[in-house]
C-alpha positions as CSV (number, residue, x, y, z in Angstrom):
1,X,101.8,49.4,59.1
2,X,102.2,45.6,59.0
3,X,102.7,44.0,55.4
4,X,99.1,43.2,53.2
5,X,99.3,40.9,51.0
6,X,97.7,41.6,47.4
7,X,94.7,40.0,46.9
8,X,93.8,39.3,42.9
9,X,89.9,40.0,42.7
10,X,87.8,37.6,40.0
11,X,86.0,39.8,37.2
12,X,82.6,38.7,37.1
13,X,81.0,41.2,35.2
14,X,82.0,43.1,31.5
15,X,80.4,46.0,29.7
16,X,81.6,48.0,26.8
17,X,78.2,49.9,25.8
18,X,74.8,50.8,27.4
19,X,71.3,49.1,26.9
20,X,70.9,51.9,24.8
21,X,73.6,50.8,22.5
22,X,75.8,54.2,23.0
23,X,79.3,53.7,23.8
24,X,81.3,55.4,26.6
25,X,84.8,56.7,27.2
26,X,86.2,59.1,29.7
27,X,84.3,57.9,32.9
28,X,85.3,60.1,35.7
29,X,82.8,59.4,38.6
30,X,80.8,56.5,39.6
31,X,78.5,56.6,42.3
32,X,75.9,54.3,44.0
33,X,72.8,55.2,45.4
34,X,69.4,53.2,46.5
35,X,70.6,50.6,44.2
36,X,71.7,52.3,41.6
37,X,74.3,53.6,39.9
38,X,75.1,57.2,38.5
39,X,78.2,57.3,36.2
40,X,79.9,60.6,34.8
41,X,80.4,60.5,31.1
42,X,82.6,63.0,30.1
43,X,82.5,61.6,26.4
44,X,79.1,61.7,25.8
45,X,78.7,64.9,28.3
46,X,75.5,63.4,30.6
47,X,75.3,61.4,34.0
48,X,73.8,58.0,33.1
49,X,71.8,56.3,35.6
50,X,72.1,51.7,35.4
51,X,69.9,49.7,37.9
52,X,71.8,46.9,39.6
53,X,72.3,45.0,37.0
54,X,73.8,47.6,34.9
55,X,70.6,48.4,32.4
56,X,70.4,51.6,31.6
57,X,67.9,53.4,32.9
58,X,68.4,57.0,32.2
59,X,70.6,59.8,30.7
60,X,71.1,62.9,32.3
61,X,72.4,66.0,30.0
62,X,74.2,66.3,26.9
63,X,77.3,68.0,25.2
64,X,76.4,71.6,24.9
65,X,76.4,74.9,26.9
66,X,72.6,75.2,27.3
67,X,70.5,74.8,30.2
68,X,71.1,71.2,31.7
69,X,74.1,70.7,29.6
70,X,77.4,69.9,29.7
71,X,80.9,70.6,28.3
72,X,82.8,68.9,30.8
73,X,81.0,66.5,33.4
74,X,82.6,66.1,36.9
75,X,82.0,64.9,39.8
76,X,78.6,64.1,40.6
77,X,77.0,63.2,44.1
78,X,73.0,62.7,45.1
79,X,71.2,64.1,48.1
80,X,67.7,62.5,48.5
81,X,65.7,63.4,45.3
82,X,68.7,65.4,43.5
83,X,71.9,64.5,41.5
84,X,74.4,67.0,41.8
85,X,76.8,67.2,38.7
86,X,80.0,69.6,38.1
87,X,80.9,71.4,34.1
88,X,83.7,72.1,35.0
89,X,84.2,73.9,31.2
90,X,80.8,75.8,32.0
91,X,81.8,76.9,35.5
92,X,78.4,75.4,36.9
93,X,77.0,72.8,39.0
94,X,73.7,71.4,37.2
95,X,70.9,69.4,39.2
96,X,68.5,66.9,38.2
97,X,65.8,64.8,39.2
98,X,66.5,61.4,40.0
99,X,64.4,60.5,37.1
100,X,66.9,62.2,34.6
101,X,65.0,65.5,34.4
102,X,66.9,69.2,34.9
103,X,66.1,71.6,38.0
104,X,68.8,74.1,37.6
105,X,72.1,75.1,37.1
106,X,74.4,77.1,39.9
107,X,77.0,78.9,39.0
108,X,80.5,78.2,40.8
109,X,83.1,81.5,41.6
110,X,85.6,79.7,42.1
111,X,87.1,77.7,39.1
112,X,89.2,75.6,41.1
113,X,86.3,74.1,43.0
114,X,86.1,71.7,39.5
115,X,89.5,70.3,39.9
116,X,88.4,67.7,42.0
117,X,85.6,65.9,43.4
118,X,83.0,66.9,45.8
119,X,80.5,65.7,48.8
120,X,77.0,66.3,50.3
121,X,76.2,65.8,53.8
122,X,73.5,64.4,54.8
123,X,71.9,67.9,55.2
124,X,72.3,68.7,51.7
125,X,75.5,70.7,52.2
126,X,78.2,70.6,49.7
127,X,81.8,70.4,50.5
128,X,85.1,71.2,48.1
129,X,88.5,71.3,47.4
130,X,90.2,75.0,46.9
131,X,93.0,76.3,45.9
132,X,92.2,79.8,46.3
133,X,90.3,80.0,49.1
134,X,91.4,81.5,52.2
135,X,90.9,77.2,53.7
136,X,91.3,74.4,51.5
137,X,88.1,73.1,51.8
138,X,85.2,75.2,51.7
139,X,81.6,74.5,52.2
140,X,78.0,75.5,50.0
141,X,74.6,75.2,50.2
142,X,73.0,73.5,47.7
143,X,72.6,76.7,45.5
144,X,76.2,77.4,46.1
145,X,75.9,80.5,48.3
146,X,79.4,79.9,50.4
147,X,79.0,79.1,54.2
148,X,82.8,79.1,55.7
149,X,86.0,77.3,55.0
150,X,88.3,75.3,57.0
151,X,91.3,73.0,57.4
152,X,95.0,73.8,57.4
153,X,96.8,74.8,54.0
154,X,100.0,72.2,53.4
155,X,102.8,74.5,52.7
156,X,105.8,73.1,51.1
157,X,109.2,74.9,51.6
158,X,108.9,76.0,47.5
159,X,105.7,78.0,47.2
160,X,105.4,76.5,43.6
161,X,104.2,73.1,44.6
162,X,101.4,74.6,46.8
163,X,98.5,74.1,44.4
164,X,99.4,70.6,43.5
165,X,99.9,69.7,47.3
166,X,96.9,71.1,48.3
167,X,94.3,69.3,45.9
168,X,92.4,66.3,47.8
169,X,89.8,64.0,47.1
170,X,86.5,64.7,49.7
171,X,84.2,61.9,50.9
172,X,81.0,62.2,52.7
173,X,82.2,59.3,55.6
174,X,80.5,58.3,58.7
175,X,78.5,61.7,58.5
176,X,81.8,63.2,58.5
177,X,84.3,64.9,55.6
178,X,87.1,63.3,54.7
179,X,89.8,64.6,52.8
180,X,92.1,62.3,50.8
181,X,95.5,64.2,49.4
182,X,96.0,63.4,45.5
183,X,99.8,63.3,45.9
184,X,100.5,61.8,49.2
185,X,99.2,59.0,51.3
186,X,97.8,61.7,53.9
187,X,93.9,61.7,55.1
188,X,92.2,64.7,57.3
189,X,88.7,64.0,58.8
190,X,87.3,66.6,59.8
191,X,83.1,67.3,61.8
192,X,80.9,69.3,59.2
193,X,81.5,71.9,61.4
194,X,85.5,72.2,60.1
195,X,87.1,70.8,63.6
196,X,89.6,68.6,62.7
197,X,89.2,64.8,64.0
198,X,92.1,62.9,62.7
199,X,95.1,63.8,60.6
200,X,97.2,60.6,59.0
201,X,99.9,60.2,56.9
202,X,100.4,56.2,56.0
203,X,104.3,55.2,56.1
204,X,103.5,52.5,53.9
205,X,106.0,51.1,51.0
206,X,102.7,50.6,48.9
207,X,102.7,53.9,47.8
208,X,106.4,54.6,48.3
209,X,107.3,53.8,44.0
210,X,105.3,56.5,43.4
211,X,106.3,59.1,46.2
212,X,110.0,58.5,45.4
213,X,109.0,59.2,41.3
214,X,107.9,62.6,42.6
215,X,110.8,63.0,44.3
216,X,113.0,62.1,41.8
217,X,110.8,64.3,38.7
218,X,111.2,67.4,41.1
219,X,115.3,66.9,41.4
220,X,115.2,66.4,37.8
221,X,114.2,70.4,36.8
222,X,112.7,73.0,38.6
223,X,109.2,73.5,36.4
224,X,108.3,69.2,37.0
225,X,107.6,70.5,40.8
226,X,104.5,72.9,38.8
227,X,103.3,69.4,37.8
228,X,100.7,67.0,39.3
229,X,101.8,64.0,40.4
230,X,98.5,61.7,41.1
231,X,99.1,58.9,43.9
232,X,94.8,58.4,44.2
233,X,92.8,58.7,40.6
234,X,89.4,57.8,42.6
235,X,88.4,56.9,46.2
236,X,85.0,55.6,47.2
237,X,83.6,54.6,50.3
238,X,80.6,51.6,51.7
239,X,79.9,51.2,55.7
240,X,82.9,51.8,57.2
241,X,85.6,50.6,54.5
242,X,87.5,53.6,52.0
243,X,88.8,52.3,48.6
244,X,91.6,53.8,47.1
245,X,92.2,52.9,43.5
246,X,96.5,54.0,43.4
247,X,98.9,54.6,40.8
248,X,102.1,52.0,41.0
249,X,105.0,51.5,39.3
250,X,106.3,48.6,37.6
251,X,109.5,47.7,39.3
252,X,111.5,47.0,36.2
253,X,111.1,49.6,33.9
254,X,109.4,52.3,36.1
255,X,106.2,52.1,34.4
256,X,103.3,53.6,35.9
257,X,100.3,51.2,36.7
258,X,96.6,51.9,37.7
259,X,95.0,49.0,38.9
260,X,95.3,48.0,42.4
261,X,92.8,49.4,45.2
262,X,93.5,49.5,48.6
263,X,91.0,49.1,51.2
264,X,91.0,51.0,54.6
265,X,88.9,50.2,57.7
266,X,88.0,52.9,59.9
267,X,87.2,52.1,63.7
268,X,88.0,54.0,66.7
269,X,88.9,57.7,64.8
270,X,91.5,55.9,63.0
271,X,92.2,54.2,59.6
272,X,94.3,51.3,59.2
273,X,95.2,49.2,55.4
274,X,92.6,46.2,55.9
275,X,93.3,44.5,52.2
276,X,95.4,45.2,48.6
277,X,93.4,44.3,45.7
278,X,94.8,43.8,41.9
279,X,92.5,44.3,39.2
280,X,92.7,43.1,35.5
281,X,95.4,44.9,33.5
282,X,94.4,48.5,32.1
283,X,94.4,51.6,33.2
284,X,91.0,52.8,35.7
285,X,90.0,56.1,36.1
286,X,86.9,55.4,38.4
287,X,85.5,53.2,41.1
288,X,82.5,52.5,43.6
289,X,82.0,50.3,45.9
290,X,78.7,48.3,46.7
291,X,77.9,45.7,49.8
292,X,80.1,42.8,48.1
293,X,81.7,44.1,44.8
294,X,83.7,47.0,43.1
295,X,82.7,48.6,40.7
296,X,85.2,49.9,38.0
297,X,85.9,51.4,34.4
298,X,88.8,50.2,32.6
299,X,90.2,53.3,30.6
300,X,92.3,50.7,28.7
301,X,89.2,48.7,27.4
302,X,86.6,51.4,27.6
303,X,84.0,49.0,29.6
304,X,82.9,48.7,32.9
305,X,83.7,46.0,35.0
306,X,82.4,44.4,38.2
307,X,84.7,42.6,40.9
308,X,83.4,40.6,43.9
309,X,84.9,40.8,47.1
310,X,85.1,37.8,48.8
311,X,86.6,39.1,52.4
């Protein structure tokens, strides 16, 4: 991979609180559909749907372990008039209407199926992440009755590193599933079928701080390789470009950093690093893209905040 240059993207855009005047913490998941776009709220346990311009136009859910409720929001996804939302506390996935109201809840088996985030297909399909299955990835109708599993299991030589290595990020892509590792700079495509299409690891010194701060926590003592070791806190995905919001580390006093996305352009079954963009300083936990801009929440500053891209 040829050297990218980091591109500083200009803030346009600042929110701290909804039109409704409730604040926000602990975004997880941002996602944009027809227009608009769905955030997870973990804080205030509810999906919150803004218009273009960021108005609020409704709440989905509250804190609570009733019908339509949450006690930990997820991930969250839509599939023509549905949102799709993850408790991962309640062990559930809850629907609703696009208009905010609740359809039903499913209940999920598998508790490590909340770990990370999920996909639909254009079908109405859901795809996830396992640890447990007999495949890492396993996929559900839409009232989570289990259809088959697939993929290859990443098996490290100490069997105690196996759950962390085998945790991924999933992306409904070019009406295929791809599978983002949350460790390592390694991507899977795969048909909805489960037949592998293309399997990359990118040999790229952008991520290498981090890789190498694995490395060096696991030489340290035996229990750090139990830990997680995050490389990707969110991807997202518009046409045929993947964004990768990555954790760094500050050269001088090892300091871990999230706020620099890197974009990858897909052509030909294969992905190659396109652009490196640095945000304002904070820490993000979540980010979507749209036609020109990214959309992001700053953990730091608890507000959103909106960057054009101008490539």
């Amino acid at each position: 991979q040829s050297q990218v240059e980091i591109t500083k993207l200009d803030c346009v855009f600042k929110m701290d609180q909804f039109s409704d005047s409730s604040f926000f913490k602990g975004v997880t998941y941002i996602n944009n559909y027809q227009n608009h776009i769905y955030v997870s709220d973990s804080y205030n346990g509810r999906i919150v749907k803004l218009d273009d311009q960021m108005n609020f136009i409704a709440g989905m859910g509250n804190n609570g372990q009733g019908p339509g409720e949450f006690s930990g929001v997820g991930c969250s996804n839509i599939y023509h008039d549905t949102v799709y939302s993850v408790d991962y506390q309640n062990l559930r996935v809850n629907t609703f209407s696009l208009d905010g109201k609740f359809i039903a809840s499913h209940k999920i088996n598998d508790y490590s199926l909340t770990y990370n985030g999920f996909c639909v297909d254009d079908k109405g399909f859901l795809y996830f992440n396992s640890v447990l299955d007999t495949m890492p990835f396993v996929k559900y109708d839409r009232h989570m009755q289990r259809q088959f599993s697939f993929g290859d299991w990443y098996m490290p030589q100490n069997k105690e590193e196996k759950n962390a290595l085998n945790q991924y990020h999933l992306l409904y892509f070019q009406n295929k599933i791809l599978c983002i590792q949350r460790e390592n700079p390694q991507i899977n495509l795969y048909e909805e079928n489960g037949t592998l299409l293309l399997s990359k690891e990118f040999d790229s010194n952008i991520f290498r701080n981090r890789v190498n701060f694995r490395k060096n926590e696991h030489s340290r003592q035996i229990s750090n390789k139990k830990k997680m070791y995050n490389l990707f806190t969110s991807v997202t995905s518009y046409s045929n470009k993947v964004f990768l919001l990555y954790i760094d580390h500050n050269k001088d006093d090892n300091r871990p950093n999230c706020n620099k996305i890197v974009e990858l352009s897909y052509s030909n079954n294969d992905f190659k690093i396109t652009n490196i963009y640095q945000l304002d300083p904070g820490w993000y936990t979540a980010i979507c893209a749209t036609e020109k801009a990214i959309i992001c929440f700053n953990d730091s500053s608890c507000e959103f905040q909106i960057y054009n891209l101008n490539t």
